[in-house]
C-alpha positions as CSV (number, residue, x, y, z in Angstrom):
1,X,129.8,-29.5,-31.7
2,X,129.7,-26.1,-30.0
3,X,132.9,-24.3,-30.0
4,X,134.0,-23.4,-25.9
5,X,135.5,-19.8,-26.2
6,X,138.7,-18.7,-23.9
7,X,138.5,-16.4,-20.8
8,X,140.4,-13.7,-23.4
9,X,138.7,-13.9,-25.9
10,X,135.5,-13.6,-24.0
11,X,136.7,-10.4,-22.7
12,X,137.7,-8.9,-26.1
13,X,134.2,-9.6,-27.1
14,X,133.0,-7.7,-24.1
15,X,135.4,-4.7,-24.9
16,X,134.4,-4.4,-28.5
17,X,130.7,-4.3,-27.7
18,X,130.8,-1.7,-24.8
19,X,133.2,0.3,-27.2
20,X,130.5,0.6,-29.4
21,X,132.7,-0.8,-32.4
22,X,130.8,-4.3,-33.1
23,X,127.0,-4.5,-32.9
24,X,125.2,-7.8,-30.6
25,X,122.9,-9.3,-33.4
26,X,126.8,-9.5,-35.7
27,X,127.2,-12.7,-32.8
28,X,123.5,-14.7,-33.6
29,X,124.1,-17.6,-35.4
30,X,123.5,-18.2,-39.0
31,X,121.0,-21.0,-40.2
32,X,122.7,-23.6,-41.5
33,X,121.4,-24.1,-44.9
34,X,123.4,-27.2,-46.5
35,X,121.7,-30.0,-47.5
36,X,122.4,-33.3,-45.7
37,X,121.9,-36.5,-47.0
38,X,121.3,-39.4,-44.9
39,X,124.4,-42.0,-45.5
40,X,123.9,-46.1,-44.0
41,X,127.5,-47.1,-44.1
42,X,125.7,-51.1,-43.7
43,X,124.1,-50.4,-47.3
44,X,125.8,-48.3,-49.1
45,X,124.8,-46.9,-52.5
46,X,127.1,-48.9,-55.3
47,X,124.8,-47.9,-58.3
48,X,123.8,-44.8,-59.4
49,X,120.1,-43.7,-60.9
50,X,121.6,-44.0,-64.0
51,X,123.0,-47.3,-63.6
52,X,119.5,-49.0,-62.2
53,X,117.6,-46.8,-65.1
54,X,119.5,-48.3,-68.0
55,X,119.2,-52.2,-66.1
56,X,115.8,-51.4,-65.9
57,X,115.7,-50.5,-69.9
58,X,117.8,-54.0,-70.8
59,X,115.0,-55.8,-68.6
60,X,112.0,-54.1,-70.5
61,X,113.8,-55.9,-73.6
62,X,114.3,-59.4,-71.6
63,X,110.9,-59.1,-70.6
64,X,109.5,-58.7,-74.1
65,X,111.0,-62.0,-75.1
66,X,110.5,-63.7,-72.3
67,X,106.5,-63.0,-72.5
68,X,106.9,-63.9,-75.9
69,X,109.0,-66.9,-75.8
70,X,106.9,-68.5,-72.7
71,X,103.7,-67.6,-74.7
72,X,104.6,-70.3,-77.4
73,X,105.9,-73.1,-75.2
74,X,103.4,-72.9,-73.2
75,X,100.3,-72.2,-75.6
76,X,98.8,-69.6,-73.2
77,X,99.2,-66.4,-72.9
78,X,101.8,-65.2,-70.5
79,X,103.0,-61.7,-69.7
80,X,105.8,-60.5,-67.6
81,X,107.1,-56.7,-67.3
82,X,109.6,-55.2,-65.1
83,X,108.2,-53.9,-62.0
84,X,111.2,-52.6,-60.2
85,X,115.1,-52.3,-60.3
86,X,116.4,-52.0,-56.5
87,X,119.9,-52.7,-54.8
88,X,119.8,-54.0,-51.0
89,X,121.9,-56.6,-49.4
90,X,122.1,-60.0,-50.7
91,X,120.5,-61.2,-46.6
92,X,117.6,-58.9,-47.1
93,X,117.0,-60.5,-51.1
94,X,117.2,-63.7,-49.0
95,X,114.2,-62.8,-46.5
96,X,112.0,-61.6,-48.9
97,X,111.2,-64.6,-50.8
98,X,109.2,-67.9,-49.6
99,X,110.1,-71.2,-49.0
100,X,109.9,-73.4,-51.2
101,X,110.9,-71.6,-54.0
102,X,112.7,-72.1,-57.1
103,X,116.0,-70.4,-57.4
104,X,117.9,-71.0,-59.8
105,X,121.7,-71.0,-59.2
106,X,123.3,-69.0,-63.0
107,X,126.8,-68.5,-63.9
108,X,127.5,-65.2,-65.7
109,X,130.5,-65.9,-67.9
110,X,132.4,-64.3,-69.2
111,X,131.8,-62.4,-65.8
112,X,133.2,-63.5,-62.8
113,X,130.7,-65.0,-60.0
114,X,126.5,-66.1,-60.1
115,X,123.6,-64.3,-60.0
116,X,120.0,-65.9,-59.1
117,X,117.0,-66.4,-60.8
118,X,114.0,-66.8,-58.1
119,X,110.7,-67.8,-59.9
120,X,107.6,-67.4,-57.7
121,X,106.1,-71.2,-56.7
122,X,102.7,-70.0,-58.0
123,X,104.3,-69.4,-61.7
124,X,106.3,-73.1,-61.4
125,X,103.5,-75.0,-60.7
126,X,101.2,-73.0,-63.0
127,X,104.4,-73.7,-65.9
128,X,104.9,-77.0,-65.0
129,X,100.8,-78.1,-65.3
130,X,100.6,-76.5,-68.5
131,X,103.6,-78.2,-69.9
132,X,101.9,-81.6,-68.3
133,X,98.3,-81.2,-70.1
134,X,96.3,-79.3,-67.5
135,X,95.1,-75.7,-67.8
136,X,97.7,-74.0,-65.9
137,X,95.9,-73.4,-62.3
138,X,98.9,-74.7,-59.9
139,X,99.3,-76.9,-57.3
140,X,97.3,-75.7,-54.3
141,X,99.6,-77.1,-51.9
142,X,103.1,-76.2,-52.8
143,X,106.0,-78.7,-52.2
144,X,109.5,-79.4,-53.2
145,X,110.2,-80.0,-57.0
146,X,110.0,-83.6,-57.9
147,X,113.0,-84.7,-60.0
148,X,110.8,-84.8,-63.4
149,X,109.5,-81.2,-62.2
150,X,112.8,-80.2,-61.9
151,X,113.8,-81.1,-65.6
152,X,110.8,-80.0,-66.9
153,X,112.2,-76.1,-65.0
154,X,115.1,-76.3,-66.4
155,X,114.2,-76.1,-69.8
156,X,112.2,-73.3,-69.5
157,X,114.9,-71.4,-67.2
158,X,117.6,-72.3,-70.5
159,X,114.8,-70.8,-72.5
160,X,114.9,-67.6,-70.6
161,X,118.9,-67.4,-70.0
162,X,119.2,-67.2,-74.3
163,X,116.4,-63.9,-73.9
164,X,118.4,-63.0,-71.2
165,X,121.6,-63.0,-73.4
166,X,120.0,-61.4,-76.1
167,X,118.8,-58.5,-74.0
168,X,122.2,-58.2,-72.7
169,X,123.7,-57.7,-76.2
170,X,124.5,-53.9,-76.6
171,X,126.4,-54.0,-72.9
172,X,128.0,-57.6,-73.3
173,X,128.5,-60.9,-74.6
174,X,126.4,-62.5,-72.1
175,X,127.0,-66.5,-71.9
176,X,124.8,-67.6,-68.8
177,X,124.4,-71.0,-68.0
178,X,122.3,-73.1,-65.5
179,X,124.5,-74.1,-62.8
180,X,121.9,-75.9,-60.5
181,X,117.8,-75.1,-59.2
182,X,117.4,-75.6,-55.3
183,X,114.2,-74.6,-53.0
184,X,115.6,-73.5,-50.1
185,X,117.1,-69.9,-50.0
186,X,119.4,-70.7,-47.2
187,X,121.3,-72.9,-49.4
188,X,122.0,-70.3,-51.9
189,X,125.1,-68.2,-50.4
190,X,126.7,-66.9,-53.4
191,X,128.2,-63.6,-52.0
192,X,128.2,-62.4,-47.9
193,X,125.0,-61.6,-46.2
194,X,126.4,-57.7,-46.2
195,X,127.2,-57.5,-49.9
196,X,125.0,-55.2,-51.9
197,X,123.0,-56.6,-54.9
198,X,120.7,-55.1,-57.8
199,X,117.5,-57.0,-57.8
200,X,115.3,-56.7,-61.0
201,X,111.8,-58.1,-59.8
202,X,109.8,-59.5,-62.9
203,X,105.8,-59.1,-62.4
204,X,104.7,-62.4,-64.6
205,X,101.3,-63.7,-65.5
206,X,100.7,-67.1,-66.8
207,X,96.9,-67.2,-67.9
208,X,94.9,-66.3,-64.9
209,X,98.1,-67.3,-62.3
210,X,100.0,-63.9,-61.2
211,X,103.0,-64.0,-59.3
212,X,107.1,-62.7,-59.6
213,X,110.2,-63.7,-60.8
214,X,113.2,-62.0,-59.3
215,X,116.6,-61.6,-61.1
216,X,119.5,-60.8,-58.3
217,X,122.9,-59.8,-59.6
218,X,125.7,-58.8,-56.8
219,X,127.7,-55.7,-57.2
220,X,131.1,-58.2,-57.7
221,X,129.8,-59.6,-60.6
222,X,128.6,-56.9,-62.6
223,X,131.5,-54.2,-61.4
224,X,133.8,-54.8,-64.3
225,X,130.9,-53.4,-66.5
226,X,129.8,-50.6,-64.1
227,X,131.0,-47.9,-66.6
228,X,129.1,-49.0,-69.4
229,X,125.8,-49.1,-67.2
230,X,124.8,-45.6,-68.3
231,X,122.6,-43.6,-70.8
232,X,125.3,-42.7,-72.9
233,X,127.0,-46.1,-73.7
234,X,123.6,-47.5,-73.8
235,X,122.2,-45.2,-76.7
236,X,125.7,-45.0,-78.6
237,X,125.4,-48.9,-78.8
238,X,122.2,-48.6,-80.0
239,X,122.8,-46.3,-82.5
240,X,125.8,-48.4,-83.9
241,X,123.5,-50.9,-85.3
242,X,124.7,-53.7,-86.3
243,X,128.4,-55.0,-84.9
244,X,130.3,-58.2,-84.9
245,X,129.0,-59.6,-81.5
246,X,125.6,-59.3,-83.5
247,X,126.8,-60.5,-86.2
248,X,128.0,-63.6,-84.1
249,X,125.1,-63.7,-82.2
250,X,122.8,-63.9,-85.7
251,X,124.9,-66.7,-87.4
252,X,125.2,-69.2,-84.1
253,X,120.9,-68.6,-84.1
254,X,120.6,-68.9,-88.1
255,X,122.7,-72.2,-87.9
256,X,120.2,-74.0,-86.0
257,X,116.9,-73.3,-88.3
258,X,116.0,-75.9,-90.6
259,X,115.5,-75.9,-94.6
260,X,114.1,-77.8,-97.2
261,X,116.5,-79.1,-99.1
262,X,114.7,-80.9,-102.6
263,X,116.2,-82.6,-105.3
264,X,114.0,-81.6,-108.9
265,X,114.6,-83.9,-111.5
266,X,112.8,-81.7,-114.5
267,X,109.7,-79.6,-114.3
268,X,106.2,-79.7,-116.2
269,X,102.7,-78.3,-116.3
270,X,100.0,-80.9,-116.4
271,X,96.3,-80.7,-116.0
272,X,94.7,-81.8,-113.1
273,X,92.6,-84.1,-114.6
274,X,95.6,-85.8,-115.9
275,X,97.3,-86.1,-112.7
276,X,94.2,-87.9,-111.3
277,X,94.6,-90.1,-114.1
278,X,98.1,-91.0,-113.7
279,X,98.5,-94.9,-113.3
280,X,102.0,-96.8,-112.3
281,X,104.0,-97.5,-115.3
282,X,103.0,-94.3,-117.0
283,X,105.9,-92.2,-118.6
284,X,106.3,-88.4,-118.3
285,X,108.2,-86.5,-120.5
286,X,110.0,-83.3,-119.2
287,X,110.6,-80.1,-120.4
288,X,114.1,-79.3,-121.6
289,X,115.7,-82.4,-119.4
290,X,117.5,-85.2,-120.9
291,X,118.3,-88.5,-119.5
292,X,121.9,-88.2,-117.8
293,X,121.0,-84.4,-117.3
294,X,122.4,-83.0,-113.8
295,X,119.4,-82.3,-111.3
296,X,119.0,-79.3,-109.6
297,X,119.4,-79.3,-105.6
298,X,117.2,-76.3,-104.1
299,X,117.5,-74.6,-101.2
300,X,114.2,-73.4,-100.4
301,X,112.8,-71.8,-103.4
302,X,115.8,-71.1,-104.5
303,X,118.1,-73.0,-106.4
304,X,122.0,-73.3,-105.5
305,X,123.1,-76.7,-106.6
306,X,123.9,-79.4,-109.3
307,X,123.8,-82.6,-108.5
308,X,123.5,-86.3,-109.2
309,X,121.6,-89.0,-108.0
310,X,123.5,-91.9,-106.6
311,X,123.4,-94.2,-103.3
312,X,124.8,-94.4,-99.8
313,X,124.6,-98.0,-98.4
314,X,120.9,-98.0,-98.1
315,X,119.6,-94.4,-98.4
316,X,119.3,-92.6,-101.8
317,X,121.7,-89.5,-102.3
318,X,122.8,-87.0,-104.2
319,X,126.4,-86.1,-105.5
320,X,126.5,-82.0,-105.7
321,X,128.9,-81.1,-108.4
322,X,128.5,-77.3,-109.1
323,X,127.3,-73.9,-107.6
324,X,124.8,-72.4,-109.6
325,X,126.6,-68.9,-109.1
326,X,130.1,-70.8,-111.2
327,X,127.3,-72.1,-114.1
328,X,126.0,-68.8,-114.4
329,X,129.7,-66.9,-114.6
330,X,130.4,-70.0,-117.1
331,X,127.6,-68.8,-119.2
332,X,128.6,-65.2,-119.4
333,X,132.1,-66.1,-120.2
334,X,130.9,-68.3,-123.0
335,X,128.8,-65.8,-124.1
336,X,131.0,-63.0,-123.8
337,X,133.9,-65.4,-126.4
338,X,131.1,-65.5,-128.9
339,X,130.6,-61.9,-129.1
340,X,134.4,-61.9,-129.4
341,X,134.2,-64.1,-132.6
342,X,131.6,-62.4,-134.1
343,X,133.5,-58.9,-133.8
């Protein structure tokens, strides 16, 4: 705004230049050489380069297993990579993506509030006729999700919310569930039309069927973690290795994997021929076991466990009565009181 001088001090500036005491060109103005930066006060900026650049890192790594988790369900290969990491207005997120869709609605505990997980029809359809025998082209006209389509998406989106959690690992415990999958954007209000989101779009290809998945997170849900969206926490965590939350993380996956667990009786080498020539009601004698001998239970190849054979109602069993580690410090005690004696 230009500044309106006085009558007086109008004159004074006349005075002073006829006086000869103040030159003309002292009064041109000066360029202006601050920098201005554009500001929308409809969308402002909540995150910071830093912040998007270290989603964008923890998405690389949710994109790695994704590609690799889908690749195995699905027998085909599949490939997804982070394309971009943007913040806009949850209304704008809304526009941008077709009807029908499949958005699926998640609940980020422990943080408070939902997120959404839009995958592109063209990659459903592609998912769902591999998973039902066909070679993965699609349907050409796309429709709603059936009921049985629907379940058959929801296994796959629990599938990618436990990559999601693992990615998420060096910021947070991460425990995001499927709350429910709808098809028609409108439906899905989970913040105002005005408040500003971070939307992590998902290039994925399944075989020869391209198309995107879009993760959209609003700025109230990941706020209380805002601070630790940054280079410095994110390396630091890296660097710590391995902590507790991994440590949890490792044990509730390892629980779940399944073992061979086999009962040996005795052990003994025998030729092939002989084999083939075993007949029922031969005998074969075992090295270094007795009859009322304990057997030992493996784990594996490795063996943990004495047991004995037994029954429960109709099933056969086995009664474990001793770690190997306890027979083994048994041994060296024993061992160790003969030495003793000798001395």
């Amino acid at each position: 705004m230009t500044e309106v001088l006085s009558q007086d001090e109008i004159d004074q500036l006349l005075t002073a230049i006829n006086a000869g005491d103040t030159e003309a060109d002292d009064f041109k103005p000066t360029a202006d050489t601050r920098k201005i930066k554009i500001y929308d006060f409809k969308r402002p900026d909540k995150f910071s380069k830093e912040q998007i650049r270290t989603v964008s890192i923890m998405h690389e790594t949710f994109a790695r297993l994704t590609t690799t988790s889908l690749s195995a369900q699905l027998r085909s290969m599949v490939h997804v990579h982070v394309a971009s990491v943007d913040q806009l207005t949850y209304e704008e997120f809304i526009r941008s993506i077709p009807t029908p869709t499949t958005l699926a609605i998640i609940n980020m505990d422990p943080l408070k509030g939902n997120a959404i997980l839009e995958i592109d029809p063209a990659i459903t359809f592609s998912v769902i006729d591999r998973l039902f025998g066909g070679s993965g082209e699609g349907a050409k006209a796309q429709h709603e999700l059936t009921d049985i389509e629907t379940s058959v998406m929801e296994g796959i989106i629990v599938r990618i919310l436990g990559n999601m959690r693992e990615a998420w690992t060096t910021v947070i415990d991460l425990r995001p569930r499927l709350g429910q999958i709808d098809t028609n954007p409108q439906f899905a209000q989970i913040v105002p039309p005005t408040e500003m989101v971070i939307l992590v779009t998902l290039e994925t290809k399944v075989g020869d069927v391209e198309g995107m998945m879009n993760f959209c997170i609003p700025y109230l849900t990941i706020e209380p973690i805002i601070g630790k969206l940054s280079a410095q926490f994110w390396y630091s965590s890296v660097r710590r290795g391995t902590t507790t939350e991994n440590l949890n993380i490792l044990k509730e996956k390892l629980a779940t994997v399944d073992v061979n667990v086999v009962a040996e009786i005795g052990q003994i080498q025998v030729p092939v021929r002989d084999v083939l020539a075993l007949q029922i009601g031969d005998v074969v004698c075992l090295y270094n076991t007795r009859v009322g001998d304990p057997y030992s239970l493996n784990i594996g190849n490795k063996k943990k466990f004495l047991c004995r054979p037994g029954v429960i109602g109709k099933k056969m069993a086995v009664q474990i009565i001793k770690k190997t580690a306890e027979l083994e410090q048994e041994d060296f005690e024993e061992l160790t009181s003969d030495e003793e004696e000798e001395l």
